[in-house]
TORBA-211941 format. One record per residue (C-alpha): x, y negated, z; residue number from 1. Coordinates in nm, 3 decimals. Layout:
N
east:X; north:Y; up:Z; nr:NUM
...
//
This chain:
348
east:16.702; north:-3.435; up:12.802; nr:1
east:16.329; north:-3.481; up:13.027; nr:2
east:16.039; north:-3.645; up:12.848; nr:3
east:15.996; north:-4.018; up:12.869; nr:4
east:16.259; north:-4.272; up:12.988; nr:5
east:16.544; north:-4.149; up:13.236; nr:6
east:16.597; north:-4.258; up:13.618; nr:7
east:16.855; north:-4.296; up:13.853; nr:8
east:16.601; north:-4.046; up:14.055; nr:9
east:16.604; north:-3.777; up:13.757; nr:10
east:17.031; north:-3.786; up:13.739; nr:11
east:17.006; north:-3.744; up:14.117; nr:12
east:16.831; north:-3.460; up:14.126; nr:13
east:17.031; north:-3.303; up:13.822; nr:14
east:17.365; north:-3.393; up:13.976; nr:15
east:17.283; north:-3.291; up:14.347; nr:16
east:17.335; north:-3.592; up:14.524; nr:17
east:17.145; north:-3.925; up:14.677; nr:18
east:17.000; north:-4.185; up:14.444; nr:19
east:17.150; north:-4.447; up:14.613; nr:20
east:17.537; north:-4.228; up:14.499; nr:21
east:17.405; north:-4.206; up:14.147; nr:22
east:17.349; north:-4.620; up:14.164; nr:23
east:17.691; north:-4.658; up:14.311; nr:24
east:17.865; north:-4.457; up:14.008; nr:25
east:17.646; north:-4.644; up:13.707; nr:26
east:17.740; north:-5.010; up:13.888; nr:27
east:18.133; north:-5.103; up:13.817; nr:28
east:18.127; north:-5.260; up:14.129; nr:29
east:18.069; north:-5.045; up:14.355; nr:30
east:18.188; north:-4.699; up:14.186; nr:31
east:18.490; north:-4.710; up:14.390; nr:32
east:18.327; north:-4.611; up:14.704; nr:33
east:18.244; north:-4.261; up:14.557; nr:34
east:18.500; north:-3.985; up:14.512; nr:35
east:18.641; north:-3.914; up:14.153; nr:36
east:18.446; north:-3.583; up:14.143; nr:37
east:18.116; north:-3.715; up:14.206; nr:38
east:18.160; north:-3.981; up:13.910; nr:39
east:18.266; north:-3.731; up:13.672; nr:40
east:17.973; north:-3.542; up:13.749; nr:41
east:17.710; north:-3.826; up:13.737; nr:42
east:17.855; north:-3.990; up:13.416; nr:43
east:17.830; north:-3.606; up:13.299; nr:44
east:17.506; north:-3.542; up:13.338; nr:45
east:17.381; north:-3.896; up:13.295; nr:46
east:17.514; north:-3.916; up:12.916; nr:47
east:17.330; north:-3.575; up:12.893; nr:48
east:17.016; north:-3.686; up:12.968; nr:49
east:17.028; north:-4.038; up:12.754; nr:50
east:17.014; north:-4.217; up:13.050; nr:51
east:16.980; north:-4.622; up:12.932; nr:52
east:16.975; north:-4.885; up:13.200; nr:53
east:16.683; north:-5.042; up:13.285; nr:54
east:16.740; north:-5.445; up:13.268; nr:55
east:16.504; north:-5.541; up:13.446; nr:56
east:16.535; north:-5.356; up:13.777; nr:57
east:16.951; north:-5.426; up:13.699; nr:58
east:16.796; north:-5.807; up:13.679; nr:59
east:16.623; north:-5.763; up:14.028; nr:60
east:16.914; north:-5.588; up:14.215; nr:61
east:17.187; north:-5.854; up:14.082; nr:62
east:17.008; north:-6.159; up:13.998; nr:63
east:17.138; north:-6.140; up:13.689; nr:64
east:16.908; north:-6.144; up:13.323; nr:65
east:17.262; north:-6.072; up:13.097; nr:66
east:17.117; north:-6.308; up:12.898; nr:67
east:17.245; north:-6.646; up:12.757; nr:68
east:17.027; north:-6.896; up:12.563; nr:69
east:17.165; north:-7.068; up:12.315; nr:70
east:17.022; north:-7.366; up:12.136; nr:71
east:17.108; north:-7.570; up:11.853; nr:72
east:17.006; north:-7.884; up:11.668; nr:73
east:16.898; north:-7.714; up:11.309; nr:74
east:16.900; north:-7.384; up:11.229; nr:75
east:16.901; north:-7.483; up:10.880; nr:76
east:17.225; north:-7.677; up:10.901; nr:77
east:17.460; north:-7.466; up:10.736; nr:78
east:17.698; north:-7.552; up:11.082; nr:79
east:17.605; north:-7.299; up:11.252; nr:80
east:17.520; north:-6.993; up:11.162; nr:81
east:17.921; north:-6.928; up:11.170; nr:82
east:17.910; north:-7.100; up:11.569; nr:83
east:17.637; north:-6.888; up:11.637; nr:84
east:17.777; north:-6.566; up:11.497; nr:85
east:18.106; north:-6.623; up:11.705; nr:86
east:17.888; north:-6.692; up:12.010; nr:87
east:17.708; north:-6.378; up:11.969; nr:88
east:17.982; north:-6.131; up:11.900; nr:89
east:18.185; north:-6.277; up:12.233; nr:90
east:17.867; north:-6.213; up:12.435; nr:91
east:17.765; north:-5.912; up:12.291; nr:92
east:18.089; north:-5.792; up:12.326; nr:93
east:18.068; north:-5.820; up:12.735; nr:94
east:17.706; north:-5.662; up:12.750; nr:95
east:17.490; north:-6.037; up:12.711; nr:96
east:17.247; north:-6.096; up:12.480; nr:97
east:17.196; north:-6.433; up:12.333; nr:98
east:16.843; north:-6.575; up:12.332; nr:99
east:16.849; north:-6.839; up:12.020; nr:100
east:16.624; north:-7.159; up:11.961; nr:101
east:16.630; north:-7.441; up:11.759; nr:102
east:16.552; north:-7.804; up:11.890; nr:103
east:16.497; north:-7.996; up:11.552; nr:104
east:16.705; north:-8.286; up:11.724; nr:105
east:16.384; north:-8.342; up:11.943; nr:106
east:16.502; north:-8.415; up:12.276; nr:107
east:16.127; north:-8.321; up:12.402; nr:108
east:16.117; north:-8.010; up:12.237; nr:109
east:16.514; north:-7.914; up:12.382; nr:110
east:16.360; north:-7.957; up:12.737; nr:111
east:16.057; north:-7.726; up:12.671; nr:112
east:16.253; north:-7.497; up:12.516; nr:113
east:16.552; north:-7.513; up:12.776; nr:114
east:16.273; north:-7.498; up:13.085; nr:115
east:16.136; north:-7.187; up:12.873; nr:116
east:16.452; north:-6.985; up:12.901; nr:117
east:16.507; north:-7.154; up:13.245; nr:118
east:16.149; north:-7.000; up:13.361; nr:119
east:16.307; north:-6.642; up:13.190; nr:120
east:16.590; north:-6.635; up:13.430; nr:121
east:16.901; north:-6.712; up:13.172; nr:122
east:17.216; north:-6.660; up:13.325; nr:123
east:17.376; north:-6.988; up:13.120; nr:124
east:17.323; north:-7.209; up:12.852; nr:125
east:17.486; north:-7.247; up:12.546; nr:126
east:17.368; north:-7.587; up:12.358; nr:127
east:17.434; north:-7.891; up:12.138; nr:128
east:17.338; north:-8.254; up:12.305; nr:129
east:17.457; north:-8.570; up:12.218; nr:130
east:17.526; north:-8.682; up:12.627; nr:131
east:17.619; north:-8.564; up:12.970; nr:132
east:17.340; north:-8.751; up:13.144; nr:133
east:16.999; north:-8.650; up:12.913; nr:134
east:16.793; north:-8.455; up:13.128; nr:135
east:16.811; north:-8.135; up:12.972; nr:136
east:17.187; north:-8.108; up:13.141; nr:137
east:17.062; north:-8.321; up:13.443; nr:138
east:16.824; north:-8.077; up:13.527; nr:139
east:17.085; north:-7.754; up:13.460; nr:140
east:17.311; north:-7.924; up:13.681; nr:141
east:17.072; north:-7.936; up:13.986; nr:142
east:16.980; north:-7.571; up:13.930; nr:143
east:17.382; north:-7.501; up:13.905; nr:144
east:17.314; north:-7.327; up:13.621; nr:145
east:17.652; north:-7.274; up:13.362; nr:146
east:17.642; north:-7.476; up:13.054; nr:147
east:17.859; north:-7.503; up:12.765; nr:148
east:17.848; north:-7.759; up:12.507; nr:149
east:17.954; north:-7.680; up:12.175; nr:150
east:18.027; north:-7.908; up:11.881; nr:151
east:18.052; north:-8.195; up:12.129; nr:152
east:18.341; north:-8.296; up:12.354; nr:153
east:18.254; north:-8.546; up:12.667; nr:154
east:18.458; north:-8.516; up:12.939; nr:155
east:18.256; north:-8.376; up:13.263; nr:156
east:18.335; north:-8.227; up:13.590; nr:157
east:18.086; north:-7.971; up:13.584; nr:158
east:18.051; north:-7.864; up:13.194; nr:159
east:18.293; north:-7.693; up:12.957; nr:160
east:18.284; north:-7.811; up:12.605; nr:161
east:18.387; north:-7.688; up:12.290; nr:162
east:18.440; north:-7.936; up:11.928; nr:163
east:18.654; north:-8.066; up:11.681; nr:164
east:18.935; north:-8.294; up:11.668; nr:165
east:18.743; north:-8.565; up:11.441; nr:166
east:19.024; north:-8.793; up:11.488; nr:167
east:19.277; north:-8.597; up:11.312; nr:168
east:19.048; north:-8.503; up:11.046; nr:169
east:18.908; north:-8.886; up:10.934; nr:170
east:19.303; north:-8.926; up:10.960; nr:171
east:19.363; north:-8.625; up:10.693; nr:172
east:19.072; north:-8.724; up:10.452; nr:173
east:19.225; north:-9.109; up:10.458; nr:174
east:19.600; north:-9.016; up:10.430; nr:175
east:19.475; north:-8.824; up:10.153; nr:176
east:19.267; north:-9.108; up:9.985; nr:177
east:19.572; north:-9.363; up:10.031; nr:178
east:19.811; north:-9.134; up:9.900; nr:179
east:19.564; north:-9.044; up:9.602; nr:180
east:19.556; north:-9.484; up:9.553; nr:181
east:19.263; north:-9.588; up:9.676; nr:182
east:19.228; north:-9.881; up:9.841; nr:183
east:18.853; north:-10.018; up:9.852; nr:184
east:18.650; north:-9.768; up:10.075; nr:185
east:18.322; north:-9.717; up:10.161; nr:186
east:18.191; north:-9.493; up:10.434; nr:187
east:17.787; north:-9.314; up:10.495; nr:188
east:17.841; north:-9.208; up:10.864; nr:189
east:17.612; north:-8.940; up:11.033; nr:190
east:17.379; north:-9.043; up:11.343; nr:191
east:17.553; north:-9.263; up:11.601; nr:192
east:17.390; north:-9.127; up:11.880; nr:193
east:17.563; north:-8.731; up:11.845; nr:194
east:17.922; north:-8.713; up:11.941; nr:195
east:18.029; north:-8.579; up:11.598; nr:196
east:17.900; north:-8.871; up:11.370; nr:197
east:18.032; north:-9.140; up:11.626; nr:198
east:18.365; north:-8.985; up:11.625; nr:199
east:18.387; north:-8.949; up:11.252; nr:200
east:18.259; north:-9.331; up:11.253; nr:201
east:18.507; north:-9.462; up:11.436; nr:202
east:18.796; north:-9.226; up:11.350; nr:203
east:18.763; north:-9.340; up:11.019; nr:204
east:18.776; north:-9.687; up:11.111; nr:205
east:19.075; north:-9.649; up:11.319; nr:206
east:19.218; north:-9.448; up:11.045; nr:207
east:19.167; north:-9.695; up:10.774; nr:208
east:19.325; north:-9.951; up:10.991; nr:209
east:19.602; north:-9.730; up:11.026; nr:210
east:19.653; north:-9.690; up:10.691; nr:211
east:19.599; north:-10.107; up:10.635; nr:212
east:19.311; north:-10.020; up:10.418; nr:213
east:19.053; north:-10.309; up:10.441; nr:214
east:18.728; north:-10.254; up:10.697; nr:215
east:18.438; north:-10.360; up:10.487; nr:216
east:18.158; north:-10.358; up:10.749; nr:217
east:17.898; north:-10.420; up:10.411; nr:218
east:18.012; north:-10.073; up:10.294; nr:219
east:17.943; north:-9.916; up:10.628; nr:220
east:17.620; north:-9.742; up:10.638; nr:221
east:17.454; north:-9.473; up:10.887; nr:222
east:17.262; north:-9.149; up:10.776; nr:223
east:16.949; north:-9.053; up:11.027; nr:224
east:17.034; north:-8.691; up:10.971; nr:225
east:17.325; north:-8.508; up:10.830; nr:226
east:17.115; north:-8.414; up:10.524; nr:227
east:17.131; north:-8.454; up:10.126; nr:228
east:16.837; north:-8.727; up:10.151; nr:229
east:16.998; north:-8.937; up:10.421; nr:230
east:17.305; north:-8.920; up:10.202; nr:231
east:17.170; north:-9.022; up:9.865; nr:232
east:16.924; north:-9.285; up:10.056; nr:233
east:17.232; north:-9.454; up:10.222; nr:234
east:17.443; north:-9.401; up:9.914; nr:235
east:17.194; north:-9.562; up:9.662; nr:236
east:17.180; north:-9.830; up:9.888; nr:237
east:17.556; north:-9.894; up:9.933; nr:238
east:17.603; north:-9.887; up:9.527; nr:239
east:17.286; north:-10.169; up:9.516; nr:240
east:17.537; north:-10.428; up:9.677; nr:241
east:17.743; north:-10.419; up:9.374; nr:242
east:18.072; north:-10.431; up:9.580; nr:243
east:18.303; north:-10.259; up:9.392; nr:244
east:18.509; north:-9.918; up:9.556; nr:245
east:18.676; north:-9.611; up:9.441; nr:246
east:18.645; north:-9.387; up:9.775; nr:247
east:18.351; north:-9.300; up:9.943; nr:248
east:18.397; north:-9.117; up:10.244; nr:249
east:18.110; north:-8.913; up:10.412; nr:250
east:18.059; north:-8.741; up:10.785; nr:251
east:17.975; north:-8.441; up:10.624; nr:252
east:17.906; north:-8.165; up:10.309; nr:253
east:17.556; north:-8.217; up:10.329; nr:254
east:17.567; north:-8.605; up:10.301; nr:255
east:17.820; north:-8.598; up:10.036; nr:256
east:17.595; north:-8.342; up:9.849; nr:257
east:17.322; north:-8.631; up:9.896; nr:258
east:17.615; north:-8.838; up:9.740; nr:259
east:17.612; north:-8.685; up:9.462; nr:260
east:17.237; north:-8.753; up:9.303; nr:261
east:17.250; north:-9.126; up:9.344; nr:262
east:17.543; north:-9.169; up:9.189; nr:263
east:17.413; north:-8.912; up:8.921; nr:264
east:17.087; north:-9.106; up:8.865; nr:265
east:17.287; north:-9.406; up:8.809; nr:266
east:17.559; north:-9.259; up:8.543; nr:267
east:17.825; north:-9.303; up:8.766; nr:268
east:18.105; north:-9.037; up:8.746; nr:269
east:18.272; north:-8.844; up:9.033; nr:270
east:18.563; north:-8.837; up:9.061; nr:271
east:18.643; north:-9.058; up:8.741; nr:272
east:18.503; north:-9.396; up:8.896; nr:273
east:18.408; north:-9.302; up:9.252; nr:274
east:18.557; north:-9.051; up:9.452; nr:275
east:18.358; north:-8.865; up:9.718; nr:276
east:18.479; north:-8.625; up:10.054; nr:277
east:18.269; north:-8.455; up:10.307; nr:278
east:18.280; north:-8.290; up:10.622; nr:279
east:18.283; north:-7.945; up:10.772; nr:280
east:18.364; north:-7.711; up:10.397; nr:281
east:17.998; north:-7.520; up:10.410; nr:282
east:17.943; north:-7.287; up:10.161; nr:283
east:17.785; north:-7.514; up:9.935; nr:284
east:18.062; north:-7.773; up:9.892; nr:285
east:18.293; north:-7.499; up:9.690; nr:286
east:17.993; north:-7.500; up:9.464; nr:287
east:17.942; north:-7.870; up:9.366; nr:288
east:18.051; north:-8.038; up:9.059; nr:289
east:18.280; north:-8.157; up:9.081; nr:290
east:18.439; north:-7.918; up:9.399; nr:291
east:18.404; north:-8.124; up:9.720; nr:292
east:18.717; north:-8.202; up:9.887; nr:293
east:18.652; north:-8.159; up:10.282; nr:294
east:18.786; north:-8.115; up:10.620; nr:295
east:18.716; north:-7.744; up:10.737; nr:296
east:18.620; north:-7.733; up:11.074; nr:297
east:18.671; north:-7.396; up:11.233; nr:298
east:18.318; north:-7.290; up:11.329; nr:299
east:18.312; north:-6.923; up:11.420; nr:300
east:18.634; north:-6.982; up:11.633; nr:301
east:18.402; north:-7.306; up:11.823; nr:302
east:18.143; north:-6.996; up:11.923; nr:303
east:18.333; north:-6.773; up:12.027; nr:304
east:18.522; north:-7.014; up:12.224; nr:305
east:18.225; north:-7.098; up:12.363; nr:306
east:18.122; north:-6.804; up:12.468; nr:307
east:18.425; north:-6.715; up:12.672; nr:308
east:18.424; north:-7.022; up:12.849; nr:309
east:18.022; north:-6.913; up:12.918; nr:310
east:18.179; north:-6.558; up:12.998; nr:311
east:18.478; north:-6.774; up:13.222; nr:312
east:18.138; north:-6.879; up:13.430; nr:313
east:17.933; north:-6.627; up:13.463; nr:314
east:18.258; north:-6.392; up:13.581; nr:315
east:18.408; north:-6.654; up:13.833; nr:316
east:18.153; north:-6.984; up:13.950; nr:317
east:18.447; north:-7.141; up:14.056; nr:318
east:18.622; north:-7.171; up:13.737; nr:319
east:18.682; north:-7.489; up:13.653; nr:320
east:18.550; north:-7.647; up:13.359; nr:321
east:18.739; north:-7.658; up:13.007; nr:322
east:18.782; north:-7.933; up:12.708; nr:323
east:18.894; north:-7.773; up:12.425; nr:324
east:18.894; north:-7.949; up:12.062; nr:325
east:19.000; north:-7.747; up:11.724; nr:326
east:19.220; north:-7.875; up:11.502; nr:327
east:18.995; north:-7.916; up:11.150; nr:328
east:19.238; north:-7.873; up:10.789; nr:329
east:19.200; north:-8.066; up:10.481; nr:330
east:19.056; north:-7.870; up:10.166; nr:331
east:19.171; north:-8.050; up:9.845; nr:332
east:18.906; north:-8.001; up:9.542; nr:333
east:18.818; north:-8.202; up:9.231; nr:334
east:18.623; north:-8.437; up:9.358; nr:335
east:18.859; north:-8.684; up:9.501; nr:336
east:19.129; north:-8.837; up:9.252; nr:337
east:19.343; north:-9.134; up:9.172; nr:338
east:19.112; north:-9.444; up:9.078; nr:339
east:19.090; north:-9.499; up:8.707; nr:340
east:18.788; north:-9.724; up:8.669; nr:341
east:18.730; north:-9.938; up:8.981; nr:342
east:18.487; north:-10.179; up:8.894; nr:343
east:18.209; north:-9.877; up:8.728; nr:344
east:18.012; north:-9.868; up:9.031; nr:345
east:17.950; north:-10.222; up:9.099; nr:346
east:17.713; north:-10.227; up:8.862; nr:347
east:17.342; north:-10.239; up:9.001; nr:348
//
């Protein structure tokens, strides 16, 4: 093996041959234009010698980074770490790296960051946004550079996007709910202006109408965040109406966890007088008390998903976009139950 890092120039001159044969052999493209002998030869000596490729020149010859930024709204979210494992091992997988950043849900800081990686010559984007037309995508779109949304489904000509079926799973939590007895609902939604919480909103409107469950617009309320304060801020102000309910449904674990204090600092029992359901089965909602019953959303499955529809792209610019939605499940745990006592929580 020579000192110091290995060219296409030091294989060359091993192997007997042209630099520009050596390039041929290391590019799959073009390694059938040199004989079988010649390839054995070069790969020969080449793994020999440690030769590594050198990603930038590879960059500057094919216009290509092999890199894929990926950004997300909260790193902290328990969400995705599983989205962003599956993304990685798909691209990693096919020789791409993923570049990861997190946006904090601050559409100013998403377009520095996204004009950052831009500037660095990503091959694609990987991202969570809440609509087709912000100008983080508007801009991608004029550069023609790939983009795949994930945890968000819009329909758009030029962007694949990867989510959930929210419809089917507001429609599991409430056939659950119904069947359990309940009849007086209340609901915390997540923010209106991401695709998830709207979905959840109004799937679980449509869902209690399904189910001829009443629509009590006073026992609607919207979380900022998907977070434990937004949840026990818009629960503790729900339970200060004093309008008696049994169910409370929540757009996700984290809100439900949030759930959980107010009705704790008020000495009102889960499940026993109120029963409570989240969204998405993180880790933490086996680990409540009571056990949180949730929809499981498949989350490593959405990345790597996502990443072959990046992969789709980057192979073939021509491929058309895809939609695709996963079909969530319905985890039953302790703390949803018939109604026993349906008039504790009215009191303020």
């Amino acid at each position: 093996m020579v000192s110091g890092r290995v060219t296409i120039r030091d294989i060359a001159e091993r192997v007997g041959v042209h630099a520009s044969t050596v390039s041929r052999v290391l590019n799959s493209e073009t390694r059938n234009m040199v004989s079988p002998e010649v390839i054995a030869r070069v790969q020969k000596v080449a793994t020999e010698m440690g030769y590594r490729p050198n990603p930038i020149a590879y960059g500057l010859r094919t216009n290509q980074s092999m890199t894929v930024g990926v950004v997300v709204t909260d790193l902290t979210n328990p969400v995705f770490p599983p989205t962003i494992r599956g993304i990685e091992d798909t691209l990693v997988a096919s020789g791409y790296v993923p570049l990861l950043a997190n946006s904090d849900g601050d559409q100013e800081r998403k377009k520095l960051i996204v004009d950052l990686m831009r500037n660095r010559r990503v091959d694609g984007l990987i991202l969570t946004t809440s609509s087709p037309n912000t100008p983080v995508i508007l801009a991608c779109k004029e550069d023609k550079l790939p983009l795949v949304v994930i945890h968000r489904t819009w329909d758009d000509p030029d962007i694949s996007c990867v989510g959930f079926d929210d419809a089917l799973g507001t429609h599991l939590i409430l056939e659950h709910l119904v069947g359990l007895g309940h009849q007086k609902f209340a609901y915390i939604a997540g923010p209106l202006d991401l695709t998830t919480g709207r979905d959840r909103h109004f799937g679980t409107i449509n869902a209690m109408r399904e189910f001829g469950v009443e629509v009590d617009q006073d026992l609607f309320a919207v979380a900022d965040a998907f977070n434990e304060e937004d949840g026990k801020k818009c629960c503790s102000e729900l339970l200060s109406k004093g309008k008696g309910f049994t169910a409370l449904v929540t757009g996700s674990d984290l809100i439900a966890a949030g759930c959980y204090q107010a009705l704790k600092e008020r000495g009102i029992r889960c499940p026993e007088d109120i029963s409570i359901t989240g969204y998405n089965d993180i880790p933490l909602s086996a680990h409540l008390q009571p056990s949180l019953t949730t929809i499981r959303t498949p989350r490593y499955e959405t990345g790597a998903e996502a990443a072959k529809m990046m992969l789709e792209r980057l192979n073939n610019p021509d491929t058309s976009p895809r939609w695709v939605k996963f079909p969530p499940s319905l985890l039953i745990r302790e703390s949803a139950a018939s109604p026993q006592n349906a008039q504790a929580n009215s009191i303020n």
